[in-house]
C-alpha positions in Angstrom: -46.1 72.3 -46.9 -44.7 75.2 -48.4 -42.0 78.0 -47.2 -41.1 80.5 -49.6 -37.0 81.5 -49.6 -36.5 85.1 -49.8 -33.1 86.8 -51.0 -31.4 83.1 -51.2 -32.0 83.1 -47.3 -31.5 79.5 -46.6 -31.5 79.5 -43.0 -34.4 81.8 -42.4 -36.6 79.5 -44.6 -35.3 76.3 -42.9 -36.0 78.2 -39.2 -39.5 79.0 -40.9 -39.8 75.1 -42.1 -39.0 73.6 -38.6 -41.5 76.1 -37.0 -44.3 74.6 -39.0 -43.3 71.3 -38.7 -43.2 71.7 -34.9 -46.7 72.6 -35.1 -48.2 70.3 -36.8 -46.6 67.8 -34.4 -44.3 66.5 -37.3 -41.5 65.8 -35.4 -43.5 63.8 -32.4 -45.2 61.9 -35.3 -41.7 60.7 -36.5 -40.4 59.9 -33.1 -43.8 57.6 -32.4 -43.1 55.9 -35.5 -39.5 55.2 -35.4 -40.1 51.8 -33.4 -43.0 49.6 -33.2 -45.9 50.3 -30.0 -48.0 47.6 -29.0 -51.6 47.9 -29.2 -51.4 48.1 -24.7 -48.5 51.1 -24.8 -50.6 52.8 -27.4 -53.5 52.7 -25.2 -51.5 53.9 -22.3 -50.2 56.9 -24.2 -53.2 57.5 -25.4 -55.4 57.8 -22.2 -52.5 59.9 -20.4 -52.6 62.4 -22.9 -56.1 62.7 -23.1 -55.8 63.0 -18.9 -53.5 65.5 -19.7 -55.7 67.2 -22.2 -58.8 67.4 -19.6 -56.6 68.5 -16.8 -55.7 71.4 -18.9 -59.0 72.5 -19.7 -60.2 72.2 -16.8 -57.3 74.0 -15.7 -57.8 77.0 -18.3 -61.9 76.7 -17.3 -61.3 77.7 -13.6 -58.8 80.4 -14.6 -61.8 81.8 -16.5 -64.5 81.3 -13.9 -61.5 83.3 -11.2 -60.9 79.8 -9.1 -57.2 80.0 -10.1 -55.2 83.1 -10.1 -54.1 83.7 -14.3 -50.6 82.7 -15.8 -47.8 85.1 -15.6 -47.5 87.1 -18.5 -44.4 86.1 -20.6 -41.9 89.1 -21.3 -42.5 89.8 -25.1 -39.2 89.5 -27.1 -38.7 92.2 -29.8 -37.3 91.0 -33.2 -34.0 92.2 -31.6 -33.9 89.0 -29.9 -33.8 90.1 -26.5 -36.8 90.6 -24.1 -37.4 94.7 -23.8 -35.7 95.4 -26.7 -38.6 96.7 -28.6 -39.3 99.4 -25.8 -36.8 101.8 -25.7 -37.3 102.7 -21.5 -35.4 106.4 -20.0 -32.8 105.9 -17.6 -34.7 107.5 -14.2 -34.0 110.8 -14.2 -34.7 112.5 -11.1 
């Protein structure tokens, strides 16, 4: 893994580092690995996240097909940090 540090930026590349680590599930592999699972608790983790896997898809599949009513849409955060700050809206002028 690579992350390239730009005008000695030190922060901003270890932000950038931690982000990629996060998803490639780094952090979760460390944590699983810290102590010993036996061979039973594996097998329990395992078959609840693969529950938890199908649930979701089939989740996401009847959102499709109209069964269930679509997610919220998330506000979208400008690079200002807060949400809206991208769109500069007019005071209601009447």
């Amino acid at each position: 893994m690579q992350v390239l540090v730009r005008d000695n930026n030190v922060e901003q590349a270890l932000r950038v580092l931690k982000k990629k680590m996060q998803r490639e599930g780094i952090f979760r592999e460390m944590r699983e690995r810290k102590a010993f699972e036996k061979p039973s608790e594996r097998k329990a983790r395992e078959k609840g996240e693969a529950v938890r896997r199908a649930r979701k898809a089939q989740r996401k599949q009847m959102q499709r097909e109209g069964l269930l009513p679509m997610p919220k849409a998330k506000p979208r955060v400008a690079k200002g940090g807060r949400p809206g700050a991208g769109a500069a809206a007019p005071a209601a002028a009447r």
